[in-house]
C-alpha positions as semicolon CSV with decimal commas, in nm:
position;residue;x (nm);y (nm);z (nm)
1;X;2,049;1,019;0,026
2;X;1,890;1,170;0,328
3;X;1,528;1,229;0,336
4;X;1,301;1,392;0,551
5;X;0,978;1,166;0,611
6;X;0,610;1,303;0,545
7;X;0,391;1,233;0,838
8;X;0,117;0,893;0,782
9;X;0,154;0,682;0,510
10;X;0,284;0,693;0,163
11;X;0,657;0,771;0,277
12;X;0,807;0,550;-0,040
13;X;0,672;0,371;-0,369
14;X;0,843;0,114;-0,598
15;X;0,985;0,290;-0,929
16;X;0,771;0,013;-1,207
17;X;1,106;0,014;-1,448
18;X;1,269;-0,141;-1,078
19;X;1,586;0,054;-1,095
20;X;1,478;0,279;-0,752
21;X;1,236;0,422;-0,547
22;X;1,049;0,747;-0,514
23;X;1,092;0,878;-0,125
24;X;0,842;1,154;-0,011
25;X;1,042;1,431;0,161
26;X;0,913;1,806;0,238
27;X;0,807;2,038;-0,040
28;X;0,913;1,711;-0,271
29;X;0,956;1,345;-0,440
30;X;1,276;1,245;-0,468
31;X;1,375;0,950;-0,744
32;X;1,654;0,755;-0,615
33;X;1,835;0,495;-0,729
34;X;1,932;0,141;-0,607
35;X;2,309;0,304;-0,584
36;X;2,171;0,604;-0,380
37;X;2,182;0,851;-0,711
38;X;1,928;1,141;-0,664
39;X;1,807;1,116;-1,035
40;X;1,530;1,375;-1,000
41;X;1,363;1,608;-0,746
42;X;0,979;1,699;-0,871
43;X;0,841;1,970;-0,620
44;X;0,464;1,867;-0,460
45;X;0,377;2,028;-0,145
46;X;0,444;2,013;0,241
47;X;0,285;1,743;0,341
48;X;0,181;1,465;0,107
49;X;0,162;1,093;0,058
50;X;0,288;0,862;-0,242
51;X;-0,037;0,659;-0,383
52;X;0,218;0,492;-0,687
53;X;0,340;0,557;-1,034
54;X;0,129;0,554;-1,313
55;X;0,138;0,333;-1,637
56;X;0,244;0,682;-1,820
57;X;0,556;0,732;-1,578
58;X;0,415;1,008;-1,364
59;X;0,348;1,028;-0,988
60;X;0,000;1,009;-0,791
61;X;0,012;1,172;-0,503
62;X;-0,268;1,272;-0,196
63;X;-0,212;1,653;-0,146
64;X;-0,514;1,754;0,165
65;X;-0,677;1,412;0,046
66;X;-0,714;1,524;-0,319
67;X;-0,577;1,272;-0,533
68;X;-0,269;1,508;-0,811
69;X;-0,072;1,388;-1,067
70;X;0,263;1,508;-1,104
71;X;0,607;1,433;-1,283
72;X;0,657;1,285;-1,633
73;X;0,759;1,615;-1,787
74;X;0,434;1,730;-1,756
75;X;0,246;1,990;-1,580
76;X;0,038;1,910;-1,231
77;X;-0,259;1,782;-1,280
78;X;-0,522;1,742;-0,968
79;X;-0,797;1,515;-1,065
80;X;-1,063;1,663;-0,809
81;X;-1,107;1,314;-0,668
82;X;-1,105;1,314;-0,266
83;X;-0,992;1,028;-0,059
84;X;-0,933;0,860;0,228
85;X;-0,641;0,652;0,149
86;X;-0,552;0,533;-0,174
87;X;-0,279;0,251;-0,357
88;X;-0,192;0,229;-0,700
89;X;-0,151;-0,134;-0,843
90;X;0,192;-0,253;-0,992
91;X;0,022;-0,204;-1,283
92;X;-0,035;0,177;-1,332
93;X;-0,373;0,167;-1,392
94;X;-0,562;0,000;-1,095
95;X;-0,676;0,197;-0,814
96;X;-0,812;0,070;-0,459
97;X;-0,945;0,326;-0,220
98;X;-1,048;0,342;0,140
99;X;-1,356;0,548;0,202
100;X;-1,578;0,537;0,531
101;X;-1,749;0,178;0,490
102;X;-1,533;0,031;0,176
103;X;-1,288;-0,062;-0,040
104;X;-1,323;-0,013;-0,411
105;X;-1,102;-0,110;-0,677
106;X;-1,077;0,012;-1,029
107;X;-0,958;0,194;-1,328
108;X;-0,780;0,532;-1,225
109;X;-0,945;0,823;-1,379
110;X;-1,314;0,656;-1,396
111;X;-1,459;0,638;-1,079
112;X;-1,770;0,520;-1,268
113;X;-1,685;0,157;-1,377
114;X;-1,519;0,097;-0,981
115;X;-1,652;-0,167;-0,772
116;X;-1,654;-0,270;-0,384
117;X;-1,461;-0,552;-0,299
118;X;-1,507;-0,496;0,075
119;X;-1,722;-0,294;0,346
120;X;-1,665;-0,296;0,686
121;X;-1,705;-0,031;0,947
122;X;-1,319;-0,064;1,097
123;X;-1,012;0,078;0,959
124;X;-0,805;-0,131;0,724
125;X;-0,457;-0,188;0,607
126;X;-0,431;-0,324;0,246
127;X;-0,146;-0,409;-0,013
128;X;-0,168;-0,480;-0,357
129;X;-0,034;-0,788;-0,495
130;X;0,290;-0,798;-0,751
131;X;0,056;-0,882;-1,070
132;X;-0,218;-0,634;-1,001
133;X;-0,494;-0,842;-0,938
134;X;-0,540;-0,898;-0,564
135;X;-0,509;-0,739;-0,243
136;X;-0,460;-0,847;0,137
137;X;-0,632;-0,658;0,368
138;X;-0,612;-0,623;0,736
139;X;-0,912;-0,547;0,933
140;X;-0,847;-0,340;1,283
141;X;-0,969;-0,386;1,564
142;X;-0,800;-0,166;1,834
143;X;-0,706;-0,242;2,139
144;X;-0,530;-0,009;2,372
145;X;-0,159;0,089;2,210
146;X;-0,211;-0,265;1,981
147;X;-0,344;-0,353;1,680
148;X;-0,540;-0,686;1,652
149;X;-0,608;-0,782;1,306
150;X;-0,745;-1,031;1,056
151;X;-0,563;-1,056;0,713
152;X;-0,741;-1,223;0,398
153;X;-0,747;-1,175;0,046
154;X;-0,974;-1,032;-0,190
155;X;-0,978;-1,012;-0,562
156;X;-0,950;-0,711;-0,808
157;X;-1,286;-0,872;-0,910
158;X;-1,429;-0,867;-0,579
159;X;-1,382;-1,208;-0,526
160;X;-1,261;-1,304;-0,144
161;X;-1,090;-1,520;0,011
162;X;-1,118;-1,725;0,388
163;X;-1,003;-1,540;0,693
164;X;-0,596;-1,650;0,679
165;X;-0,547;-1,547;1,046
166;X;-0,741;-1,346;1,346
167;X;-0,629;-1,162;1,599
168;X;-0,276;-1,085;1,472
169;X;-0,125;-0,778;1,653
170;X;0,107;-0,607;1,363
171;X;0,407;-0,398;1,408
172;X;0,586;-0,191;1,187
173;X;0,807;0,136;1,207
174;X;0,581;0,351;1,124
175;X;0,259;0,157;1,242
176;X;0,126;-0,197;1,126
177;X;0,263;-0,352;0,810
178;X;0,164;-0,579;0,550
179;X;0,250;-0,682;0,193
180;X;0,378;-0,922;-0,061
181;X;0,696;-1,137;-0,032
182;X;0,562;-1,228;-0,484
183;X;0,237;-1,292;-0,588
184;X;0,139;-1,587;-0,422
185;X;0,317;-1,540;-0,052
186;X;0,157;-1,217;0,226
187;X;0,403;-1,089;0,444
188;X;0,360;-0,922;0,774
189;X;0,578;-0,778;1,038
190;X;0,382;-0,905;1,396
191;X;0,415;-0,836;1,772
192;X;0,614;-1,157;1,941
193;X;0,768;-1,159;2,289
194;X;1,005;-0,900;2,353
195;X;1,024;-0,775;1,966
196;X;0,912;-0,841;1,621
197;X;0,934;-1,055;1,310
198;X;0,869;-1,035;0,972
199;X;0,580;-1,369;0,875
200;X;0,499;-1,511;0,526
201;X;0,210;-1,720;0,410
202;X;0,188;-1,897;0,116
203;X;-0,156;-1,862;-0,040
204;X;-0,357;-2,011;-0,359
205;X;-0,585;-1,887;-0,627
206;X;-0,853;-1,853;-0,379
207;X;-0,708;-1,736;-0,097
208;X;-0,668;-1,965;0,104
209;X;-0,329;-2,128;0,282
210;X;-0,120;-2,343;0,108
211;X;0,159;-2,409;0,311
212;X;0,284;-2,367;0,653
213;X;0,375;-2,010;0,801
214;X;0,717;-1,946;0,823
215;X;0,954;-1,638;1,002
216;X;1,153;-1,413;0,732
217;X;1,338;-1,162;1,057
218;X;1,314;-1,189;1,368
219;X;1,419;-0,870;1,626
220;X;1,436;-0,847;2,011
């Protein structure tokens, strides 16, 4: 399967059944398979970006920063709801969003019961953890053509965790990565001499370290 990518980020989500992926292309989401089977083509628009599946088996997409629900056998829906960047939990339900000064968590569809789990005045990267109820974050700070960042973790509850490293520069295909190796191990692909390499951390309940840092990859 062949794919097109869609410009920033959002390029490919996680199926939740774990039998594929959804790739964004142009003018549509593609469902693929883990044998490279094109199960199903849903048309969106030009340009869009993948925010995750939902708990009903649909797709929710950012279409001109306008959060729209689409697939499931069902008609598109756009919620009204305009965002900065978005990620759907594991779980279907749980939304985190990036506005201006900070990152809110909560339940998709009611923006009401939502709550800030971090503010800060730089951009961020964040990931959502396997089980839904934490995220690392990355907080930029740019400088020149690299990115220098701090990673920690904070709680769907707003609960946060200890700084877990400063002043990482992050690398990644299409810009900085991070993520989760399973829910209790953050995974980032860093600048080292002459390439990059994949790190994981171990971390606790809280947060914090538990264990020593250890290389994944490595390319030069």
């Amino acid at each position: 399967i062949e794919a097109t990518p869609v410009p920033g980020a959002g390029r490919v989500a996680l199926l939740r059944d774990g039998t594929g992926v959804a790739l964004a292309d142009r003018g549509s989401l593609r469902i693929v398979g883990w044998d490279g089977v094109l199960s199903e083509s849903l048309p969106v628009a030009s340009e869009y970006a993948i925010v995750g599946q939902t708990d009903d088996g649909r797709f929710l997409v950012t279409i001109a920063d306008e959060l729209v629900l689409v697939g499931g056998g069902r008609d598109r829906e756009a919620t009204g709801e305009i965002v900065r960047r978005a990620r759907l939990a594991p779980d279907g339900r749980t939304l985190a969003i990036e506005d201006d000064e900070s990152l809110v968590v909560g339940p998709r569809g009611d923006a009401a019961t939502r709550i800030v789990v971090h503010r800060t005045q730089q951009p961020i990267l964040f990931a959502w953890s396997p089980d839904s109820t934490r995220l690392v974050v990355g907080e930029l700070d740019v400088a020149g053509t690299r990115r220098h960042v701090a990673l920690f973790v904070v709680g769907a509850d707003g609960t946060r965790g200890p700084v877990l490293r400063e002043g990482t520069e992050l690398a990644g295909p299409f810009g900085p990565s991070l993520g989760w190796l399973d829910a209790s191990t953050i995974v980032f692909a860093r600048h080292i001499e002459g390439g990059a390499e994949i790190g994981a951390l171990p971390i606790d309940a809280a947060g914090r370290a538990d264990g020593e840092e250890s290389t994944l990859f490595a390319h030069w």
